[in-house]
C-alpha positions as CSV (number, residue, x, y, z in Angstrom):
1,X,0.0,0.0,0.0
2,X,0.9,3.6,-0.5
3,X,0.4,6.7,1.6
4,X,1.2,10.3,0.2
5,X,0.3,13.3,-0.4
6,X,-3.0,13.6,-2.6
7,X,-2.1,15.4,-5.9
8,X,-4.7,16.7,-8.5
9,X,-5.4,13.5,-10.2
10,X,-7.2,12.3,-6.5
11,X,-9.5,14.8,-6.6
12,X,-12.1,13.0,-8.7
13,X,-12.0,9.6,-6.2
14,X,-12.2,11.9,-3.8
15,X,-15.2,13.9,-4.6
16,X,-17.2,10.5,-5.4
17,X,-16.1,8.9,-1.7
18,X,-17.5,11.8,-0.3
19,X,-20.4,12.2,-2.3
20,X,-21.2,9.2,-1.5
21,X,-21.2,10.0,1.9
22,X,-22.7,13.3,2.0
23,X,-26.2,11.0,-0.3
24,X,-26.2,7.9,1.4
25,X,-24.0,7.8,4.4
26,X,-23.7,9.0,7.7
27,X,-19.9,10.4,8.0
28,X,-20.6,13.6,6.3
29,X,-23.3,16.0,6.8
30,X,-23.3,17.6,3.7
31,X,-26.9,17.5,2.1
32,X,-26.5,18.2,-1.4
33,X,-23.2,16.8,-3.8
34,X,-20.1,18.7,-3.8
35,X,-18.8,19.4,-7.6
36,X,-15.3,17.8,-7.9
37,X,-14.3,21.8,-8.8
38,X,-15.2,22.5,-5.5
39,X,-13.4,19.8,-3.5
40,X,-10.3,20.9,-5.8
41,X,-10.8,24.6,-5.0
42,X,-11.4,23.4,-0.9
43,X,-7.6,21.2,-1.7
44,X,-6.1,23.6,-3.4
45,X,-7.0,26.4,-1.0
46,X,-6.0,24.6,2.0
47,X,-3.1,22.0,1.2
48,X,-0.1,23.3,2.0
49,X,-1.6,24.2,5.6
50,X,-3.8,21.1,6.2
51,X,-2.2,18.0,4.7
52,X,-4.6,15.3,2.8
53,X,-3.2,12.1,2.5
54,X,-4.5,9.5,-0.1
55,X,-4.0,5.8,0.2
56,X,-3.8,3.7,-2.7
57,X,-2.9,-0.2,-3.0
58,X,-0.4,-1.6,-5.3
59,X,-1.7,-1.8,-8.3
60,X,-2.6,2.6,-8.1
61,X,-6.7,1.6,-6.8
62,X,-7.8,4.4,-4.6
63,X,-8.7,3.2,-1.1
64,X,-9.8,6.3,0.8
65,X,-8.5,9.4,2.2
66,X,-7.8,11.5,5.7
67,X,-6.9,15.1,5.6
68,X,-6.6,17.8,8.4
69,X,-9.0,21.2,8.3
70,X,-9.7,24.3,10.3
71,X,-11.7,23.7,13.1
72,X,-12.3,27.3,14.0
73,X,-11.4,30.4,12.1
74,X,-10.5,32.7,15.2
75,X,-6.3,33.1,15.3
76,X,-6.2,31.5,18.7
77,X,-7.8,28.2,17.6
78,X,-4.7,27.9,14.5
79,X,-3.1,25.3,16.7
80,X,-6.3,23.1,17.2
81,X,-6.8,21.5,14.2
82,X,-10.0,19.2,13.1
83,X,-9.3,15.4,11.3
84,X,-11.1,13.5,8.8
85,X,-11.0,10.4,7.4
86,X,-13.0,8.3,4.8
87,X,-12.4,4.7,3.0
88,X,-13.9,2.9,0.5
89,X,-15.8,0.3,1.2
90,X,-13.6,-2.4,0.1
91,X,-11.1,-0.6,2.4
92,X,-12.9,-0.4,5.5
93,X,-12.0,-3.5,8.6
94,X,-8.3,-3.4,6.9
95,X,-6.2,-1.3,9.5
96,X,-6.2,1.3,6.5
97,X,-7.6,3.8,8.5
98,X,-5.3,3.6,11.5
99,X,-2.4,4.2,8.6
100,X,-3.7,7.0,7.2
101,X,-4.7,8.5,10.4
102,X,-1.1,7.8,11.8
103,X,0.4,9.6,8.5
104,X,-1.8,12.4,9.0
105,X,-1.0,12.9,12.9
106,X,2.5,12.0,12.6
107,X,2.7,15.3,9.7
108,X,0.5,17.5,11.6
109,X,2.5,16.9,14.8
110,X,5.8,18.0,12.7
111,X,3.9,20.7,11.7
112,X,3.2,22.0,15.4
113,X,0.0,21.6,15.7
114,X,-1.4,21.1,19.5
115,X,-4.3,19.6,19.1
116,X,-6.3,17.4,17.0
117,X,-10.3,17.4,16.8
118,X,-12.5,14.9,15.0
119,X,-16.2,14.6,14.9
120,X,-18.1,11.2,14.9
121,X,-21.9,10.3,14.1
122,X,-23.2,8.3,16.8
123,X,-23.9,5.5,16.8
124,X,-20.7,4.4,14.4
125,X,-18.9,1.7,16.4
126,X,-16.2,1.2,13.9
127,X,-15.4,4.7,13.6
128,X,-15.5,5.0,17.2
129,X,-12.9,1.7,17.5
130,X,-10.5,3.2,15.3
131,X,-10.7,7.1,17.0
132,X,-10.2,5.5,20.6
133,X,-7.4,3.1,18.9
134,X,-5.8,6.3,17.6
135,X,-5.6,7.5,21.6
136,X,-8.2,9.7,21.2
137,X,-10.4,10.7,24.2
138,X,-14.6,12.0,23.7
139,X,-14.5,15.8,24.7
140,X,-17.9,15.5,24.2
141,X,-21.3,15.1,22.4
142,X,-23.8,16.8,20.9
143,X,-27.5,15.4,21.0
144,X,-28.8,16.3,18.6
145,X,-26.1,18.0,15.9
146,X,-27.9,17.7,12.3
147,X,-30.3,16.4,11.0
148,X,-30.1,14.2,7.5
149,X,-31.5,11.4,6.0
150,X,-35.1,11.7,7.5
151,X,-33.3,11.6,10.9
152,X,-31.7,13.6,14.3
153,X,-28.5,12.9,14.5
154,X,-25.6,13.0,17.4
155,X,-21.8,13.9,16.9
156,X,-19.2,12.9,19.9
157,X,-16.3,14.3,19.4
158,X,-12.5,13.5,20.2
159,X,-9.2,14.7,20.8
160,X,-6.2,14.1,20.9
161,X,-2.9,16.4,22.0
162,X,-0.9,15.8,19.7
163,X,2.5,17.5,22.2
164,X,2.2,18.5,25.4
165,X,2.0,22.5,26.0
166,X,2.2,24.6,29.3
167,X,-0.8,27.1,29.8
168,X,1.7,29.9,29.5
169,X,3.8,28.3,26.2
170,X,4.2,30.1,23.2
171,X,3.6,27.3,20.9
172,X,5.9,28.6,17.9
173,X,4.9,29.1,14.3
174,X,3.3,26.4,12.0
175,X,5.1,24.7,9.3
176,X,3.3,24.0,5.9
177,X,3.1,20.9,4.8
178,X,6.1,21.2,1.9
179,X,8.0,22.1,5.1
180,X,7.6,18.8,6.7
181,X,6.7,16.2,4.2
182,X,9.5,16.8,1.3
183,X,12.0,13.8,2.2
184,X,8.6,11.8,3.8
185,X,8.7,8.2,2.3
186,X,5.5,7.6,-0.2
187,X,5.2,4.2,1.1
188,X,4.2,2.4,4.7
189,X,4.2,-1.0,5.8
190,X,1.5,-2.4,7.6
């Protein structure tokens, strides 16, 4: 399997995983499709702050995705910083997840980020396996968050501190991602 950076061509699998999401899944709570010129304007816009790593299996197949994102737009929050992750189906029960996610922590923890967020429908116990796997902790939940597919919704949310930081610690200036990731190896064992 291989783990890098996603480049333009990803854009298209991409939009389709999350489409399908946002029309018949629970992950996303997106209502109506997202263009694939949106997704590449919402990439483009945002990748050299907020990695997006794409895996893919040997043979090039596209097997899902995990990229980083604001969670708040305030200046004090640009050190909190909100996780995503979606696979294909064919992907899903094969420790793919906990790769990606590991790539995408390990590059946003180089980048000095403090603190990593992620939002997850509830009931979803395999996406609530893999966050706790990851060492994340619930900061909380919200009953009800949105409401989709003919139904209420709830979101928990977790967290993970990605370095340790005293209340009084300036915590330095954030590296892009070209910063970090230039000699990264493309490839991961499981």
């Amino acid at each position: 399997m291989v783990l890098r950076l996603a480049e333009a061509r990803d854009i298209g699998p991409i939009a389709d995983l999350l489409n399908q999401q946002i029309l018949h899944g629970r992950a996303h709570f997106g209502v109506a499709p997202e263009p694939s010129e949106t997704v590449m304007a919402q990439w483009r816009n945002g990748r050299e702050r907020h990695p997006w790593i794409v895996a893919e299996d040997e043979s090039g197949a596209f097997l899902g995705f995990a990229r980083g994102h604001p969670w708040k737009v305030r200046e004090a929050y640009d050190w909190t910083v909100e996780a995503g992750i979606y696979l294909a189906e064919s992907a899903r029960g094969r420790g793919i997840g906990r790769l990606l996610y590991r790539r995408l922590f390990d590059t946003l923890r180089e980048q000095g980020f403090v603190i990593v967020l992620a939002g997850v429908t509830v009931p979803n116990e395999a996406s609530e396996r893999l966050h706790e796997a990851m060492g994340m902790t619930i900061a909380g939940e919200i009953r009800p968050a949105g409401y989709k597919l003919g139904r209420w919704m709830a979101v928990r949310y977790y967290q993970l501190m990605l370095r340790e930081v005293g209340s009084e610690e300036d915590p330095g200036r954030l590296k892009t991602v070209s910063e970090v990731r230039r000699d990264a190896p493309n490839t991961m064992d499981r």
